[in-house]
C-alpha positions as a Markdown table, in Angstrom:
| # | Residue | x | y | z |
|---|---|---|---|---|
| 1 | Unk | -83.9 | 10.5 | 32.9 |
| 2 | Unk | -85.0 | 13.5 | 31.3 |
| 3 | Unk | -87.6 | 15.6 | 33.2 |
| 4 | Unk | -89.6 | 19.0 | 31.7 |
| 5 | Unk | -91.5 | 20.8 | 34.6 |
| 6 | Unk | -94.6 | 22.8 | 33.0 |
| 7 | Unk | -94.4 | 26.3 | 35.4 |
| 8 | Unk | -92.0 | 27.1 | 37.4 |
| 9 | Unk | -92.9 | 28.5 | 40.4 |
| 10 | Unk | -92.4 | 27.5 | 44.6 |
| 11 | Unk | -93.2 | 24.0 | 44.1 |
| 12 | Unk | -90.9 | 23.1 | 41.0 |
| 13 | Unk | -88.3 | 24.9 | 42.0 |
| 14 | Unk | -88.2 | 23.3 | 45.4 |
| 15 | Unk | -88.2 | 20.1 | 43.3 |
| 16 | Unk | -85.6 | 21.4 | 40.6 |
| 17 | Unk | -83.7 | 22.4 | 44.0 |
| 18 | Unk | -83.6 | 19.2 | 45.9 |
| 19 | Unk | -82.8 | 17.1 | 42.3 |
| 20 | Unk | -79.9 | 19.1 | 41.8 |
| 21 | Unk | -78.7 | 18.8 | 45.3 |
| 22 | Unk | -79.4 | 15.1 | 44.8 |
| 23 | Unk | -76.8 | 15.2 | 42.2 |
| 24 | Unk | -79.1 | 14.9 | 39.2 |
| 25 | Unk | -77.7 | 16.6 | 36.3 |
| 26 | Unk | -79.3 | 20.2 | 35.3 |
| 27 | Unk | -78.6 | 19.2 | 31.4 |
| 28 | Unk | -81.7 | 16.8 | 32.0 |
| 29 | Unk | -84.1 | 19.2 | 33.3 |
| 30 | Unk | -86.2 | 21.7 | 31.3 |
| 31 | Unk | -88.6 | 24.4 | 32.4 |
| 32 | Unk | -91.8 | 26.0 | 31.0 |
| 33 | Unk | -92.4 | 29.2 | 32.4 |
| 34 | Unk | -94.6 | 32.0 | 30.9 |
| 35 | Unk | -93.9 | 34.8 | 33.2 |
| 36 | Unk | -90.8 | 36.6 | 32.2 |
| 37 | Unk | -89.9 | 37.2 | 35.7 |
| 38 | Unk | -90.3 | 33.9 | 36.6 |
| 39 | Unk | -87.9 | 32.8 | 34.0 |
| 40 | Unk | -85.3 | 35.3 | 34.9 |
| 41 | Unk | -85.2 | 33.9 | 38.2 |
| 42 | Unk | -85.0 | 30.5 | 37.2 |
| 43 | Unk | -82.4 | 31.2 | 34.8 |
| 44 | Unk | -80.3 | 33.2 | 37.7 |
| 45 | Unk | -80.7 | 30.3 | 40.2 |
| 46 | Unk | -79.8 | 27.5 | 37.6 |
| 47 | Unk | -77.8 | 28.3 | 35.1 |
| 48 | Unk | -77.3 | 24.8 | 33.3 |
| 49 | Unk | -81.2 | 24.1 | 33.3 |
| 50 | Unk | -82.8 | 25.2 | 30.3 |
| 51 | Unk | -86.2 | 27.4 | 30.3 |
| 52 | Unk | -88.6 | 28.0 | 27.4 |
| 53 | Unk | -91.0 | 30.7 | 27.4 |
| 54 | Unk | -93.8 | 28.1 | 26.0 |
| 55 | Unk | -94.2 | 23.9 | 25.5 |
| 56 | Unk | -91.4 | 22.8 | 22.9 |
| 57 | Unk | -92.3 | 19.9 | 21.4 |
| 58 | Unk | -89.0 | 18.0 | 21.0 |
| 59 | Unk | -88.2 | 18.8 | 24.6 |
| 60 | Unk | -91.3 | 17.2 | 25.9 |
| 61 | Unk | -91.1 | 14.4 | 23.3 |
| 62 | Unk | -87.6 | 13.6 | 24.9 |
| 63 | Unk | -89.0 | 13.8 | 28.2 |
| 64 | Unk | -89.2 | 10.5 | 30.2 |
| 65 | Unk | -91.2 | 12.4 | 33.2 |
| 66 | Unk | -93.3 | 15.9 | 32.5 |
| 67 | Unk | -93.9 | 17.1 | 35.9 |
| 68 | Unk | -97.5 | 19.4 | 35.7 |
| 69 | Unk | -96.7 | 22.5 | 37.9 |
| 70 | Unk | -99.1 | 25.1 | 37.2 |
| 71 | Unk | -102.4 | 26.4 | 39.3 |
| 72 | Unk | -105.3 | 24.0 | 38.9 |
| 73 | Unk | -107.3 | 26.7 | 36.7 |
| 74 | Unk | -104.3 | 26.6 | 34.4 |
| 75 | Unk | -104.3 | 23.1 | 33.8 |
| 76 | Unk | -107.2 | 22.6 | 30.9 |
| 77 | Unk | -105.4 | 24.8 | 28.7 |
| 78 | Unk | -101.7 | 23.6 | 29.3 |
| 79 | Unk | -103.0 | 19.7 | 29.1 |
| 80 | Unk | -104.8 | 20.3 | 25.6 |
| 81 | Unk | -101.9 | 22.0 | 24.4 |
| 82 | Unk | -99.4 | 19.4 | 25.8 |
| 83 | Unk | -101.2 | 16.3 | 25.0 |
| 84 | Unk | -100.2 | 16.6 | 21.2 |
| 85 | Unk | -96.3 | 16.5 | 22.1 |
| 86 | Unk | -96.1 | 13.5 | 24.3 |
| 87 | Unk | -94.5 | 10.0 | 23.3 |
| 88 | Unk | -95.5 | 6.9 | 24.3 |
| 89 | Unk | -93.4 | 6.0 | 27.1 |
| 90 | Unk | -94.2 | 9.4 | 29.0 |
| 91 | Unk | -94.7 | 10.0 | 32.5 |
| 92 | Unk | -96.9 | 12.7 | 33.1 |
| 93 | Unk | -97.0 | 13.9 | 36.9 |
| 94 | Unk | -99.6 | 16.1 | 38.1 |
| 95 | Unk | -99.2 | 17.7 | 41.5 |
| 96 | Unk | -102.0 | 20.2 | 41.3 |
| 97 | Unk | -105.1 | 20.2 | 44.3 |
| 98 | Unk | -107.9 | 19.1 | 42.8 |
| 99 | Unk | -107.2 | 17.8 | 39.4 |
| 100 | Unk | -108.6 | 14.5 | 39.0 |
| 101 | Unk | -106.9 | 11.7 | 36.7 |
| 102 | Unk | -109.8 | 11.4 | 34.7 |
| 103 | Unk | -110.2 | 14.7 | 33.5 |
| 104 | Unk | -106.8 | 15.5 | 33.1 |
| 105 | Unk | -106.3 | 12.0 | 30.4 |
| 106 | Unk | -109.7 | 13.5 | 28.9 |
| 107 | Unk | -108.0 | 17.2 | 28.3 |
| 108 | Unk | -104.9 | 15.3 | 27.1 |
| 109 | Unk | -107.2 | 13.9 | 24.8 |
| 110 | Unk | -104.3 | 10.7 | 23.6 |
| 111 | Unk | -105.4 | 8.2 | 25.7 |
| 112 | Unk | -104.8 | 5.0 | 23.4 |
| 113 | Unk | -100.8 | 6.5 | 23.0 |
| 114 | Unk | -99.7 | 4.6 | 26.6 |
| 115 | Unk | -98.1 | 7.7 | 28.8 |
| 116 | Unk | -98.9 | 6.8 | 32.1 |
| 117 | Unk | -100.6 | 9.7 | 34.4 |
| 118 | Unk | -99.4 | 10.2 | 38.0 |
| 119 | Unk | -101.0 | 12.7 | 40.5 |
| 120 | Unk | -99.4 | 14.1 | 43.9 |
| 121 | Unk | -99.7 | 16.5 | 46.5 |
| 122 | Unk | -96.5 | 17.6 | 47.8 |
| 123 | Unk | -96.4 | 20.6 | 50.2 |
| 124 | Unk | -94.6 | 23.9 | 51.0 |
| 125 | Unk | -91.5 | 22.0 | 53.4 |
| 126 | Unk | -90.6 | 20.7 | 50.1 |
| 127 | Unk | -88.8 | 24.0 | 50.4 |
| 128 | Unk | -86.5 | 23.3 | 52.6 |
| 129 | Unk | -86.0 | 20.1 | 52.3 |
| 130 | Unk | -88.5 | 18.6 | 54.7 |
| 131 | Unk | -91.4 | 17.7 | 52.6 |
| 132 | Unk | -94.0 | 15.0 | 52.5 |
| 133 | Unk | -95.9 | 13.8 | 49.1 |
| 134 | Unk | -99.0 | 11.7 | 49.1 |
| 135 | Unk | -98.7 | 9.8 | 45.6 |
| 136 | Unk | -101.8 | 8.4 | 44.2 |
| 137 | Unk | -102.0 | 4.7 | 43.9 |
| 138 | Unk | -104.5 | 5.1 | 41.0 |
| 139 | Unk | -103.1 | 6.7 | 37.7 |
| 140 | Unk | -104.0 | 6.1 | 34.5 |
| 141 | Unk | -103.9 | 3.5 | 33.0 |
| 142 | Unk | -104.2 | 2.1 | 36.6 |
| 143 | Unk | -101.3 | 1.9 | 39.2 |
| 144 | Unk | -100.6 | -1.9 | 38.5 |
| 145 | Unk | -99.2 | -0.9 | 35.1 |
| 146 | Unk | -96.4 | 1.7 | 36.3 |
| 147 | Unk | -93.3 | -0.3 | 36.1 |
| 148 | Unk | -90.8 | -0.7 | 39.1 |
| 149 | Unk | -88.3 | 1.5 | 37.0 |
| 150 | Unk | -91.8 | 4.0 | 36.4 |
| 151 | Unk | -92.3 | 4.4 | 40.1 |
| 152 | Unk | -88.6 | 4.5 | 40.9 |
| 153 | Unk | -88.6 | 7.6 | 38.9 |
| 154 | Unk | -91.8 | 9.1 | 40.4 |
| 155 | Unk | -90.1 | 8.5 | 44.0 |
| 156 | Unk | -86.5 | 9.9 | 42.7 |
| 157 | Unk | -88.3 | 13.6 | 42.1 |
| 158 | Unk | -90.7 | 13.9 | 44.8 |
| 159 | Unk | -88.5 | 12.2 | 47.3 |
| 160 | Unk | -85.8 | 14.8 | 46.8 |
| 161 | Unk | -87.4 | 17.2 | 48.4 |
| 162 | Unk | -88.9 | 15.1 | 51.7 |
| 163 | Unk | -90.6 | 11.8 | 52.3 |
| 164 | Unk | -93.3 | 10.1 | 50.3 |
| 165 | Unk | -96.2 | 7.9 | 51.0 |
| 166 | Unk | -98.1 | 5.8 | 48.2 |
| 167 | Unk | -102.2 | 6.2 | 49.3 |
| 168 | Unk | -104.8 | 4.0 | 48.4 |
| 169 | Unk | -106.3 | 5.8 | 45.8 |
| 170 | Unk | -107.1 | 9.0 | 44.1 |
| 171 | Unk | -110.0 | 8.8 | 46.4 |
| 172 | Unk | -107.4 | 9.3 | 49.3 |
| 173 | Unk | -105.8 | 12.8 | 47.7 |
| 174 | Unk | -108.3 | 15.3 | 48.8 |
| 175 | Unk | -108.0 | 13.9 | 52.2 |
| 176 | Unk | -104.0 | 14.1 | 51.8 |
| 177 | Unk | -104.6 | 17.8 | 50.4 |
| 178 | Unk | -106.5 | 18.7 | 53.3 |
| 179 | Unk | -104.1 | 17.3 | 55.7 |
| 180 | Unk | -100.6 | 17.6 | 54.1 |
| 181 | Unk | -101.3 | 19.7 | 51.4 |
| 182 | Unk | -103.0 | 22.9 | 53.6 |
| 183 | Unk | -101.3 | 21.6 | 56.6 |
| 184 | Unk | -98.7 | 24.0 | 57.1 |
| 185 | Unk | -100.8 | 26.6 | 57.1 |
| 186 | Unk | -102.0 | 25.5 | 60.0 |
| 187 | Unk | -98.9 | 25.2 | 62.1 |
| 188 | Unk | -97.8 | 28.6 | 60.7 |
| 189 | Unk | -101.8 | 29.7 | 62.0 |
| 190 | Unk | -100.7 | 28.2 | 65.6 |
| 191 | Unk | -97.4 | 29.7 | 65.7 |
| 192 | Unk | -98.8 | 33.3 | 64.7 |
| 193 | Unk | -101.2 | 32.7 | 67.2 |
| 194 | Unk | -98.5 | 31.4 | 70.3 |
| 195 | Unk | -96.4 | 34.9 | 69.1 |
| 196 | Unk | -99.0 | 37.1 | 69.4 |
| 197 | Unk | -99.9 | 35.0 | 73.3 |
| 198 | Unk | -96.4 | 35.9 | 74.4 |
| 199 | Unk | -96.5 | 39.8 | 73.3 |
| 200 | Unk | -99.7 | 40.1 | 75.0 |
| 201 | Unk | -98.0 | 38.3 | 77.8 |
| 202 | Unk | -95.3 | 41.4 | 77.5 |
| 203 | Unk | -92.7 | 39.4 | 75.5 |
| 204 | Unk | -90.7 | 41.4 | 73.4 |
| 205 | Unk | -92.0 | 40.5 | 69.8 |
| 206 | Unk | -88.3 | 38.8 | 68.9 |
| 207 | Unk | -88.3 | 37.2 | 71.6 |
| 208 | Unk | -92.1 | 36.2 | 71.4 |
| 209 | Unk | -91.8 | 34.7 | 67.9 |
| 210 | Unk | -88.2 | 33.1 | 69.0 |
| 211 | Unk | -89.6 | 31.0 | 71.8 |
| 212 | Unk | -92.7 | 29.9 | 69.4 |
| 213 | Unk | -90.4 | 28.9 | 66.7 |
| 214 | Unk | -88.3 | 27.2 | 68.4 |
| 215 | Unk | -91.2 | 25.4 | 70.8 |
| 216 | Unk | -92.9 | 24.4 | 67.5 |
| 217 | Unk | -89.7 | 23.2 | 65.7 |
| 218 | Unk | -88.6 | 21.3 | 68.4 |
| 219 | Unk | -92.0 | 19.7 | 69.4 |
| 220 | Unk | -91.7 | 18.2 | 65.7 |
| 221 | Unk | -88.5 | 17.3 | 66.2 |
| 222 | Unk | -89.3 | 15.3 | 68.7 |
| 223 | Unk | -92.8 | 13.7 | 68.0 |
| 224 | Unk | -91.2 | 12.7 | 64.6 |
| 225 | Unk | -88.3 | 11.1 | 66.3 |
| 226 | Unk | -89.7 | 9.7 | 69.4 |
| 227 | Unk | -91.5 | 5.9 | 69.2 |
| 228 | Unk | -94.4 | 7.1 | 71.3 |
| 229 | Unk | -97.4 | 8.8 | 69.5 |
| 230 | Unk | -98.7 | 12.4 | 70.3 |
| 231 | Unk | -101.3 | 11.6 | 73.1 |
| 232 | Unk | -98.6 | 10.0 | 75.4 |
| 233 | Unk | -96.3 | 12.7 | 74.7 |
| 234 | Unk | -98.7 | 15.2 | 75.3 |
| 235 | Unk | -99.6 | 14.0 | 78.8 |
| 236 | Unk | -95.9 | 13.4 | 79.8 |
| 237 | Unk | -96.3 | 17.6 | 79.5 |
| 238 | Unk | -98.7 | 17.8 | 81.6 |
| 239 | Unk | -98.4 | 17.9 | 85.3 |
| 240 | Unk | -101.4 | 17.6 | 87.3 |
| 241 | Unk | -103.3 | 20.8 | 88.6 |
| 242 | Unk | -100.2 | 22.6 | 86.3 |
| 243 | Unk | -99.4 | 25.2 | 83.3 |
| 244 | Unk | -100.1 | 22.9 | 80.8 |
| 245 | Unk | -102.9 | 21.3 | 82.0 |
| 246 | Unk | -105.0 | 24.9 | 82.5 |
| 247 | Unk | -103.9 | 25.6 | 79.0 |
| 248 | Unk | -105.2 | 22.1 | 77.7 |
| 249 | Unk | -108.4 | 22.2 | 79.5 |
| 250 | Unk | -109.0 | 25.6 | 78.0 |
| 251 | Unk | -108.8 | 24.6 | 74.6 |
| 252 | Unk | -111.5 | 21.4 | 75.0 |
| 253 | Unk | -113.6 | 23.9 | 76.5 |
| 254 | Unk | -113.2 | 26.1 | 74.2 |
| 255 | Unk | -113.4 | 22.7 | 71.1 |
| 256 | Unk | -109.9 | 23.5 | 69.6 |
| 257 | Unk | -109.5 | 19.8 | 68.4 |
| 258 | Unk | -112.6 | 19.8 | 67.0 |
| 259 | Unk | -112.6 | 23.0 | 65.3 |
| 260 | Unk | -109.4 | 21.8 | 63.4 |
| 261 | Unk | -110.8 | 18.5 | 62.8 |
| 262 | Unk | -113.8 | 20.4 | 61.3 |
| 263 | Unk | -111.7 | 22.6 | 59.3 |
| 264 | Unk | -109.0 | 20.2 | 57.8 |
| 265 | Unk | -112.5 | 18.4 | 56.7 |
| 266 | Unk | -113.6 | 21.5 | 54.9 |
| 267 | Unk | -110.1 | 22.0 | 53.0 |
| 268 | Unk | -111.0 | 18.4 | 51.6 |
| 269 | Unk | -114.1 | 19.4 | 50.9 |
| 270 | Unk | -113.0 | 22.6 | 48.7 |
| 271 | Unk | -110.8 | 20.3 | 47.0 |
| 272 | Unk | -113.3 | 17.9 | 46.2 |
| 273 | Unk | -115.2 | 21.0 | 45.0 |
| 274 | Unk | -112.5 | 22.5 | 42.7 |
| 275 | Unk | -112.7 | 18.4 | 41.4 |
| 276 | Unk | -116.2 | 18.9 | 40.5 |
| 277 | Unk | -115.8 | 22.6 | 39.1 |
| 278 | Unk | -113.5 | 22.2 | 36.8 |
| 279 | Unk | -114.1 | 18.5 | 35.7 |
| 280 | Unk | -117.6 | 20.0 | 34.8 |
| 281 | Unk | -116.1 | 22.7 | 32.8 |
| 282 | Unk | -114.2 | 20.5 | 30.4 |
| 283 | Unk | -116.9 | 17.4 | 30.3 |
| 284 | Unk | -114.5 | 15.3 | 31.7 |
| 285 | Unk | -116.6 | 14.0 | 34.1 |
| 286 | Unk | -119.5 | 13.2 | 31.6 |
């Protein structure tokens, strides 16, 4: 399997990363990276994976999977210019927020040629090895087409960096974006927050952002390996008329759960937005 990844920044090299530690062979993997720097690195880090400093058509044409890696505003431009130099049997892969299926087969503009468009959201763990991707059910043409071998190939990339889930439908990815996709954030937001608790506690700010680390990364830990779900293990925490319980009942008074309910529902939101924005740009969505 030949794979091309168009940009290469965090996210495909956290892919290219976990591939290659997969065992997949860097001969078979491709690059297009505009930034200079960019390509430096990549050339540093990999030295058997070749990088072009713009879309080369016989590379792409070879290309079983073309993984689209660059910022959602990015992506008219690269997909007009790409859709001239793909072949028939192409996979084209999308994991930018926003960009829907139909717009990005309308910018491709070579429908009736047969590649087959895949869209994802994997997430920042992917760079470390602890990811989790939210693959589309719907592509174009629709999901019932991909072949087993097609979504085995899909799977090989994104699950080398983490787990994957197949959702409904494209319907589903803003939702995944919001939750998965601008998740971390919000753990990082939390732990930021438990640090700066303990140094106004009079922690020591090592030892402040030590114990919420390691509190966070082992509250995981365990949630994702135990069989009961977060509620129960919550409340086996907390001891009547206790710690934990003054802390809990300070954050429903205060509406914590709902004020990150409320804001996971506006990431989706945005990313429906960015949808709309630059769908409407194009005519895509006419």
């Amino acid at each position: 399997m030949n794979i091309c990844f168009i940009g290469g920044g965090n996210m495909a090299t956290a892919l290219i990363g976990g591939l290659l530690g997969k065992g997949f062979p860097p001969q078979q993997i491709s690059v297009v990276e505009i930034d200079a720097a960019n390509r430096k690195r990549l050339e540093s880090a990999y030295d058997k994976i070749i990088v072009f400093a713009e879309q080369d058509q016989l590379t792409i044409a070879r290309s079983d999977v073309v993984v689209l890696a660059v910022k959602p505003q990015q992506m008219q431009a690269v997909a007009i210019q790409l859709g001239q130099m793909l072949s028939a049997r192409t996979i084209v892969l999308t994991i930018a927020a926003g960009i829907r299926i139909k717009d990005l087969a309308y910018w491709l503009g070579n429908q009736s040629q047969g590649f087959v468009l895949v869209r994802a959201m994997p997430n920042m763990p992917a760079l470390v090895g602890a990811g989790i991707t939210g693959i589309g059910l719907y592509s174009f043409p629709p999901e019932h087409f991909l072949t087993p071998e097609q979504k085995e190939k899909v799977i090989s990339i994104l699950g080398s960096v983490g787990q994957t889930v197949w959702v409904r439908g494209e319907d589903d990815m803003d939702a995944v974006t919001a939750i998965s996709g601008s998740g971390p954030a919000y753990f990082f937001y939390f732990i930021e927050a438990l640090e700066q608790a303990g140094k106004e506690l009079g922690l020591p700010e090592p030892i402040a952002r030590k114990l919420a680390l390691e509190t966070a990364f082992g509250a995981a830990k365990l949630a994702h390996e135990s069989t009961e779900d977060p509620a129960t293990l919550r409340a086996r925490v907390t001891s009547k008329n206790g710690t934990t319980e003054r802390a809990l009942l300070s954050m429903d008074a205060n509406n914590v759960k709902q004020h990150i309910i409320t804001a996971a529902k506006a990431a989706a939101a945005r990313a429906k937005e960015m949808g709309d924005e630059l769908g409407s740009e194009s005519g895509g969505n006419q």
